[in-house]
C-alpha positions in Angstrom: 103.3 131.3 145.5 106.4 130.2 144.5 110.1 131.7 145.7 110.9 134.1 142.8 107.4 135.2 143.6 108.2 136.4 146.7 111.2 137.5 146.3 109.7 139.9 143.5 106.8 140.6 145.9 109.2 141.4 149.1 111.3 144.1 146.5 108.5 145.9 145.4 106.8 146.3 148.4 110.4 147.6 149.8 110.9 149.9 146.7 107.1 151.2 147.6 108.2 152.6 150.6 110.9 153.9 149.7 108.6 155.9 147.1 106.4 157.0 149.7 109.2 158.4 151.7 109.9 160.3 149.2 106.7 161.3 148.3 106.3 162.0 151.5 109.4 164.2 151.9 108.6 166.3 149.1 105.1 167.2 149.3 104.2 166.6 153.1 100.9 165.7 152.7 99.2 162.3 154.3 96.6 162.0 151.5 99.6 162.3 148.5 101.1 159.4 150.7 98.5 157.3 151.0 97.4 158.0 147.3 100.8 156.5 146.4 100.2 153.7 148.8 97.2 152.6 147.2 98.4 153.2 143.8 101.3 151.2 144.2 99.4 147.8 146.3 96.9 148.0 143.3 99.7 148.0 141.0 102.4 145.7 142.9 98.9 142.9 142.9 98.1 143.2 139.3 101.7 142.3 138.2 103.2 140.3 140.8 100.4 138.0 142.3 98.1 136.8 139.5 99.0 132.8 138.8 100.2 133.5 135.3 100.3 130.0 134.9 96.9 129.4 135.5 96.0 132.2 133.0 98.5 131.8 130.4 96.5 128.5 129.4 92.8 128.7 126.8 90.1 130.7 128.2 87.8 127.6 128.0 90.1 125.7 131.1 90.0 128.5 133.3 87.2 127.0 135.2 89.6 123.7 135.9 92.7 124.2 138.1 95.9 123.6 136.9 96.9 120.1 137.0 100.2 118.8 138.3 101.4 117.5 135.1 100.4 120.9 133.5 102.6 122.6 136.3 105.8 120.1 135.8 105.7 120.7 131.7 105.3 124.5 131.9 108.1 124.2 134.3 109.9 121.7 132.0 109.0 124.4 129.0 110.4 126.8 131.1 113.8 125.5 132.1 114.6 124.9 128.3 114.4 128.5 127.3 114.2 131.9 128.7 112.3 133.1 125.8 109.7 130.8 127.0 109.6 132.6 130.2 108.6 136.0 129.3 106.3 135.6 126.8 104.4 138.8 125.4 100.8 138.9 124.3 100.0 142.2 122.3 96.4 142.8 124.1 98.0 141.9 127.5 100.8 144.0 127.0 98.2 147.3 125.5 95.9 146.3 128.3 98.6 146.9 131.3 99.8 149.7 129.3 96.9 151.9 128.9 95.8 151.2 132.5 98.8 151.4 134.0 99.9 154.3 131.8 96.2 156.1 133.1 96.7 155.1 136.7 100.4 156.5 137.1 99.0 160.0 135.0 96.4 160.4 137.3 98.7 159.8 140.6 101.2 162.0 139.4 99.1 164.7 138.4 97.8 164.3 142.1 101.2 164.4 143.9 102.4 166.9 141.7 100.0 169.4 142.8 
C-alpha cells in the first residue's frame, strides 16, 4: 500500500472513532456502537484499500498482476495530470452510490431509533 494510502487509511479510521463517540454519547447503547463500527470498517475497506490500479485496467488482465512497467506508466500518467487521477466511471460511481447510499439508510435508521 502505498503512503497516500495510508495516510487516507490512518484518517478515516481516526474520523470513525470519533463517530462512534459520538454515537456513543448520544444514544448509549453498545449495539448502535458497534453497528457504526462495522458499518464504517465495511465502508473505510471498500473505498480505501482495493488496488485501484490493479482494477482500473480490462477485465480480461485481472487474472495477471500488475506489472512494473504498468505501475511506472500509470504513475508517469498520473504525475502529468490530476484529472488523470480521479477518474469517474458511471457504473462505479451508481454502484458505490446505491450501496453506500442503502448501507448508511439502514445504519441511521438503526442509530436513530
Amino acid at each position: 500500500m502505498a503512503q497516500g494510502n495510508d495516510a487516507a487509511l490512518k484518517s478515516s479510521l481516526v474520523w470513525l472513532a470519533v463517530i462512534m463517540v459520538i454515537v456513543g454519547i448520544c444514544t448509549e447503547s453498545w449495539k448502535k456502537i458497534m453497528a457504526t463500527y462495522v458499518v464504517g470498517l465495511i465502508g473505510i475497506a471498500g473505498l480505501i484499500l482495493p488496488d485501484w490500479d490493479f482494477f482500473d485496467r480490462d477485465f480480461s488482465r485481472w487474472t495477471c498482476p500488475v506489472t512494473a512497467e504498468e505501475r511506472a506508466s500509470i504513475l508517469a500518467q498520473r504525475q502529468t495530470s490530476l484529472l488523470k487521477r480521479y477518474r469517474i466511471y458511471p457504473v462505479r460511481l451508481v454502484a458505490y452510490a446505491t450501496i453506500y447510499g442503502f448501507a448508511l439508510f439502514k445504519w441511521w435508521k438503526f442509530v436513530s431509533n
